[in-house]
PDB file of N, CA, C and O in Angstrom:
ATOM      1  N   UNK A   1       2.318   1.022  -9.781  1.00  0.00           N
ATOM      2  CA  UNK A   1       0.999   0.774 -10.308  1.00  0.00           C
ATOM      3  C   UNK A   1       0.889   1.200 -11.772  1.00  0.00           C
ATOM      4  O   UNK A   1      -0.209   1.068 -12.311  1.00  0.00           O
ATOM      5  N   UNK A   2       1.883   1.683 -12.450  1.00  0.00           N
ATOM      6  CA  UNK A   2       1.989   2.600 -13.601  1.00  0.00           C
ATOM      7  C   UNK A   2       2.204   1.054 -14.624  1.00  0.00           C
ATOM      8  O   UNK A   2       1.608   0.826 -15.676  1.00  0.00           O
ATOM      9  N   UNK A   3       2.942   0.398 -14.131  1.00  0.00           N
ATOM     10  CA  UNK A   3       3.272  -0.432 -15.443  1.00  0.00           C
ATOM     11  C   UNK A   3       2.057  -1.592 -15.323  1.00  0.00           C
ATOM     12  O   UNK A   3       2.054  -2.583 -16.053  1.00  0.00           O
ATOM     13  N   UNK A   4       1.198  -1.382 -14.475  1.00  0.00           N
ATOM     14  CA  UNK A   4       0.174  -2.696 -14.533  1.00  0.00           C
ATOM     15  C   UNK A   4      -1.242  -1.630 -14.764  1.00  0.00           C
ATOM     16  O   UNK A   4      -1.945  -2.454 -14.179  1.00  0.00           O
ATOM     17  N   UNK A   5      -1.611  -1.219 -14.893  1.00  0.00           N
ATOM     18  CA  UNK A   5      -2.616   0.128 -14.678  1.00  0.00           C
ATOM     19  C   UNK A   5      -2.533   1.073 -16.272  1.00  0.00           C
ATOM     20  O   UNK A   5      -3.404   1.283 -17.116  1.00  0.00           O
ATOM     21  N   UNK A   6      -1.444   1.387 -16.214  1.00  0.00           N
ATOM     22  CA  UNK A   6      -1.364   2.259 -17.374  1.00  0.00           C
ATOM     23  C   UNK A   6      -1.538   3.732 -16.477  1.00  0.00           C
ATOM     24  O   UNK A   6      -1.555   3.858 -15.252  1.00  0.00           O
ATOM     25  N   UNK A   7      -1.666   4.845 -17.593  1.00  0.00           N
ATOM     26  CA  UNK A   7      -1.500   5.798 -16.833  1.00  0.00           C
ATOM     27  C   UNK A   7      -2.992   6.319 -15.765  1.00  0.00           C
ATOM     28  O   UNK A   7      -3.096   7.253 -14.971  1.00  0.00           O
ATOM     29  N   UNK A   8      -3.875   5.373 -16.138  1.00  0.00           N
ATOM     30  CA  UNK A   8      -4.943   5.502 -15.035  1.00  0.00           C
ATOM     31  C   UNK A   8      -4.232   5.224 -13.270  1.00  0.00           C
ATOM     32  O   UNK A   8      -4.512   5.926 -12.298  1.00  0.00           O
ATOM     33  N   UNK A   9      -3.204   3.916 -13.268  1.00  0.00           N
ATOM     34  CA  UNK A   9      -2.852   3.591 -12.111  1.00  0.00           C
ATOM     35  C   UNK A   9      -1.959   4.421 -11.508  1.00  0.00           C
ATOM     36  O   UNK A   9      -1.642   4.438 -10.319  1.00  0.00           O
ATOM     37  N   UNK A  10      -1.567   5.116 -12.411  1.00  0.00           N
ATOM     38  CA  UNK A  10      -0.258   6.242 -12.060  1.00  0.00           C
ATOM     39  C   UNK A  10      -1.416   7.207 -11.012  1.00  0.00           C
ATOM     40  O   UNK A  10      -1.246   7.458  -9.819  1.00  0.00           O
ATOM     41  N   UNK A  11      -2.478   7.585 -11.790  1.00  0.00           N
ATOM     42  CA  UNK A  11      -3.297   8.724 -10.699  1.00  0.00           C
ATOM     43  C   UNK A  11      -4.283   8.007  -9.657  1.00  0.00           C
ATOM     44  O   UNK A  11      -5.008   8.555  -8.826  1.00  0.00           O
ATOM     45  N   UNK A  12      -4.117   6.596  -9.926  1.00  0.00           N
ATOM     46  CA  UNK A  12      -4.830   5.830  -8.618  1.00  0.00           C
ATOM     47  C   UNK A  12      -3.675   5.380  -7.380  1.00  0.00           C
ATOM     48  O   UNK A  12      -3.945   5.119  -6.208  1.00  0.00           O
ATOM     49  N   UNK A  13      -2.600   5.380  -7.898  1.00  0.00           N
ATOM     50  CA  UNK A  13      -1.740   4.584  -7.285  1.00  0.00           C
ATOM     51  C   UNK A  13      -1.517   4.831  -5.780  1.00  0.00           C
ATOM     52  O   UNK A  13      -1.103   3.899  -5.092  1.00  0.00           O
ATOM     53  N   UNK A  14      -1.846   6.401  -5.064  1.00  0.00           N
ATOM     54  CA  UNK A  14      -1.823   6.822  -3.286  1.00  0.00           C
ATOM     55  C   UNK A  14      -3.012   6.308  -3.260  1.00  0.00           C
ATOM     56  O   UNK A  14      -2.539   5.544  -2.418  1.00  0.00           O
ATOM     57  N   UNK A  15      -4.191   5.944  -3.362  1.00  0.00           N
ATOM     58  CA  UNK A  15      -5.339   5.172  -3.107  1.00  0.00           C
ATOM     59  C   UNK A  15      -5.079   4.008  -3.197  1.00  0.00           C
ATOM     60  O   UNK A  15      -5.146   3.501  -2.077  1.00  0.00           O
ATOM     61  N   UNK A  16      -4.801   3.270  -3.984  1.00  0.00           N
ATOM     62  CA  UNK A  16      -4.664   1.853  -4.213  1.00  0.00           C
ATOM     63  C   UNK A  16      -3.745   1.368  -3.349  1.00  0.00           C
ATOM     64  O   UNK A  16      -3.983   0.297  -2.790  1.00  0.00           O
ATOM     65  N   UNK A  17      -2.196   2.265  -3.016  1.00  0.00           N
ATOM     66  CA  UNK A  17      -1.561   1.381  -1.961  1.00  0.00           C
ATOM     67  C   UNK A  17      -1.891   1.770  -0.513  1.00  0.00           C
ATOM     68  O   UNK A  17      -1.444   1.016   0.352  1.00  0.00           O
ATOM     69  N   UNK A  18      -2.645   2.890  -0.101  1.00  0.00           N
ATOM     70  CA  UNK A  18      -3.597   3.060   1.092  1.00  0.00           C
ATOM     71  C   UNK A  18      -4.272   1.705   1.330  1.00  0.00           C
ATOM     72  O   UNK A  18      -4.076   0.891   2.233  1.00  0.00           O
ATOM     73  N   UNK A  19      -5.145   1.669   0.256  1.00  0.00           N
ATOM     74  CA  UNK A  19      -5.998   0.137   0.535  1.00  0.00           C
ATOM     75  C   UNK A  19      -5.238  -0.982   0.755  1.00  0.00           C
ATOM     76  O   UNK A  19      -5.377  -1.523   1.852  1.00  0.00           O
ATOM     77  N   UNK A  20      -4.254  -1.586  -0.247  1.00  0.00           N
ATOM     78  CA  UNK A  20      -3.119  -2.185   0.128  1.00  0.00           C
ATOM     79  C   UNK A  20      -2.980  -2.361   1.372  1.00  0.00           C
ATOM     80  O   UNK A  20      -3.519  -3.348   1.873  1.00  0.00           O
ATOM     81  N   UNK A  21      -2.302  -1.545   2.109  1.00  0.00           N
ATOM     82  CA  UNK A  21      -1.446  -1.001   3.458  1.00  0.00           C
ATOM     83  C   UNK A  21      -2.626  -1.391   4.337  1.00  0.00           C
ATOM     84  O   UNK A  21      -2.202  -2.165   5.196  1.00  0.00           O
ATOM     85  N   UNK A  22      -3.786  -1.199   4.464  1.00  0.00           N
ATOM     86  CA  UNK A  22      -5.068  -1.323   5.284  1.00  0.00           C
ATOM     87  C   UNK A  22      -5.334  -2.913   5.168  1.00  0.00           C
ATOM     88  O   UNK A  22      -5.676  -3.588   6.139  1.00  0.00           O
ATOM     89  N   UNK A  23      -5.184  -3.312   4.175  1.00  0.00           N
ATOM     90  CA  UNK A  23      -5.813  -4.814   4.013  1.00  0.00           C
ATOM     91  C   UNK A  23      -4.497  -5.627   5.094  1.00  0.00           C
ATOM     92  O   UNK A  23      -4.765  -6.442   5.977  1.00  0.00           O
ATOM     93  N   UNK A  24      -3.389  -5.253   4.811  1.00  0.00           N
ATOM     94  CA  UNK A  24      -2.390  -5.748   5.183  1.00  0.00           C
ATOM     95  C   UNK A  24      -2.066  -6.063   6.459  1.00  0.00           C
ATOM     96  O   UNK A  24      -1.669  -7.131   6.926  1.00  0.00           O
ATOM     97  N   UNK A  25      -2.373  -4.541   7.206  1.00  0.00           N
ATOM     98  CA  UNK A  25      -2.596  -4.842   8.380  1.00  0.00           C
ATOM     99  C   UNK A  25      -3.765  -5.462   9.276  1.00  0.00           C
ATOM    100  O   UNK A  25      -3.549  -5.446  10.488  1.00  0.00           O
ATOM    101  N   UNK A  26      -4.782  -5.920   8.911  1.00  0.00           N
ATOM    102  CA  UNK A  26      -5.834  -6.210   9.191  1.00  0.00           C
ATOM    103  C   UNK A  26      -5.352  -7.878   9.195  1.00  0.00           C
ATOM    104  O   UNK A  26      -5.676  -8.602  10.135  1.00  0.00           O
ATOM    105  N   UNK A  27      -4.681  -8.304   8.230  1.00  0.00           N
ATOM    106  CA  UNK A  27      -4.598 -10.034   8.525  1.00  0.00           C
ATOM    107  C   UNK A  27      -2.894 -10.251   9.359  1.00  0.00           C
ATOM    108  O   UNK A  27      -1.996  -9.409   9.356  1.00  0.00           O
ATOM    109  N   UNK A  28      -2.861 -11.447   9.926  1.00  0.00           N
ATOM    110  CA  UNK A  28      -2.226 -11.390  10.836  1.00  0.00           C
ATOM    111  C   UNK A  28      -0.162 -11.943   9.907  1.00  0.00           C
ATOM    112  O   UNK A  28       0.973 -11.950  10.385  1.00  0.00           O
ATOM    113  N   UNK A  29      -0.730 -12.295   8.488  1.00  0.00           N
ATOM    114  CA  UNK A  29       0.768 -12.709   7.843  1.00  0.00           C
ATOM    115  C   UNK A  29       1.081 -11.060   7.524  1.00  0.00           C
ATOM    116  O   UNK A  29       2.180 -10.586   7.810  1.00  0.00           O
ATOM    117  N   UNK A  30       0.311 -10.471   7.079  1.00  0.00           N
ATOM    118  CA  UNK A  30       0.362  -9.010   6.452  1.00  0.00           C
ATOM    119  C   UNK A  30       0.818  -8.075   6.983  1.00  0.00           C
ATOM    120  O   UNK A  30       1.208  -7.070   6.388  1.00  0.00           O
ATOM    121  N   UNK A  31       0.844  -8.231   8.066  1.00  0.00           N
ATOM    122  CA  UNK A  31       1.481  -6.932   9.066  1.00  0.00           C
ATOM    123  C   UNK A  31       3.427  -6.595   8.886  1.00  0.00           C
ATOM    124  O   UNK A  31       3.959  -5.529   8.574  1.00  0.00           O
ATOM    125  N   UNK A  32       4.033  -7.802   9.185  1.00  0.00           N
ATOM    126  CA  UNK A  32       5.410  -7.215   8.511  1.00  0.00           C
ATOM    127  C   UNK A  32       5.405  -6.838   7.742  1.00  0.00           C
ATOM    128  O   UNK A  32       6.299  -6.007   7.587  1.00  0.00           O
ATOM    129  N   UNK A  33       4.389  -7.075   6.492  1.00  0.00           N
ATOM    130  CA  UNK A  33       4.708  -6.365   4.890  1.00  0.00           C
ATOM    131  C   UNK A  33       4.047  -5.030   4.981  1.00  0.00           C
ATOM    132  O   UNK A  33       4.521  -4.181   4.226  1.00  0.00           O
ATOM    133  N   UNK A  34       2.816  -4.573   5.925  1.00  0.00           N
ATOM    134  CA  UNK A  34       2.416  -3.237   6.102  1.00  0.00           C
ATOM    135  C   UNK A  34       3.273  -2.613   6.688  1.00  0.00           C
ATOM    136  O   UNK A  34       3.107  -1.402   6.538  1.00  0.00           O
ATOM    137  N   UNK A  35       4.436  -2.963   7.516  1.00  0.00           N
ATOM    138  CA  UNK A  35       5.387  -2.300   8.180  1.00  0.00           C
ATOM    139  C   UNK A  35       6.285  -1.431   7.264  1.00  0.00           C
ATOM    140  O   UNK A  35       6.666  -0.302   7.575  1.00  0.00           O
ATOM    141  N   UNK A  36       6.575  -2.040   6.147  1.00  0.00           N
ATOM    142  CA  UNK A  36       7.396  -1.892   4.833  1.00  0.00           C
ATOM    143  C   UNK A  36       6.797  -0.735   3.937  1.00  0.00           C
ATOM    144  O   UNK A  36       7.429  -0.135   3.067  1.00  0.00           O
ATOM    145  N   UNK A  37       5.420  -0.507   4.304  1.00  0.00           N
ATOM    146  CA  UNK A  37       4.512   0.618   3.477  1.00  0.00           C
ATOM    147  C   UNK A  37       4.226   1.665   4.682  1.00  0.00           C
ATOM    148  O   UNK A  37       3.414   2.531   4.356  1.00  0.00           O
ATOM    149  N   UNK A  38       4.662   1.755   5.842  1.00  0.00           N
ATOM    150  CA  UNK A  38       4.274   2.778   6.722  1.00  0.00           C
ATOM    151  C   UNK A  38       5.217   3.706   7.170  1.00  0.00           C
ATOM    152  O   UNK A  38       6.325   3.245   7.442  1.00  0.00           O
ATOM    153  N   UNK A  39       5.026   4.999   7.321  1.00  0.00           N
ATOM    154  CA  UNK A  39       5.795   5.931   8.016  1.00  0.00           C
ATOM    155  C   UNK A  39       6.883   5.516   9.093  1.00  0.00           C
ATOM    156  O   UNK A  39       6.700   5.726  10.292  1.00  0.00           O
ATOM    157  N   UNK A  40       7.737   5.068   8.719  1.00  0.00           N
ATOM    158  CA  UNK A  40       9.008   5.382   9.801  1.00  0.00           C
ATOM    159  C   UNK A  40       9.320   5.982  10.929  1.00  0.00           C
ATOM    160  O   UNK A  40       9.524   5.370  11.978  1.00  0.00           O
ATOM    161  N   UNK A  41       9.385   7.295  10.791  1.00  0.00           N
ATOM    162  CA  UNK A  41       8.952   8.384  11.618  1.00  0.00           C
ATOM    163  C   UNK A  41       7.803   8.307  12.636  1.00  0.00           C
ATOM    164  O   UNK A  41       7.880   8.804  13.760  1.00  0.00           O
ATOM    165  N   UNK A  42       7.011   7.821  12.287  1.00  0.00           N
ATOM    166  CA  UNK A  42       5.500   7.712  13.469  1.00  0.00           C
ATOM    167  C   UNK A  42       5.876   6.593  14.644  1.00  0.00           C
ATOM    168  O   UNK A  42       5.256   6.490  15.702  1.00  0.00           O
ATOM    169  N   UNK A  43       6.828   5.909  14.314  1.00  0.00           N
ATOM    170  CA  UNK A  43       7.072   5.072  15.539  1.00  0.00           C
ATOM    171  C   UNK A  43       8.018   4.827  16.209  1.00  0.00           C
ATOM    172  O   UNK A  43       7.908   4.082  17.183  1.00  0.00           O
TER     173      UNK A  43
END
């Protein structure tokens, strides 16, 4: 998020890909790609 953001996105960037990760899983193409942003370990 640093090179599109500047250094504002650098301190948004665990929020922004939270939201990301949430939107992702919510639609039904998005979910393999939320798989790719989620804890490993939890499943």
């Amino acid at each position: 998020w640093g090179w599109l953001l500047g250094p504002v996105g650098m301190l948004l960037s665990v929020p922004l890909t939270i939201i990301v990760k949430i939107a992702l899983e919510q639609t039904t193409g998005g979910q393999s790609i939320a798989v790719l942003l989620s804890d490993l370990n939890k499943r």
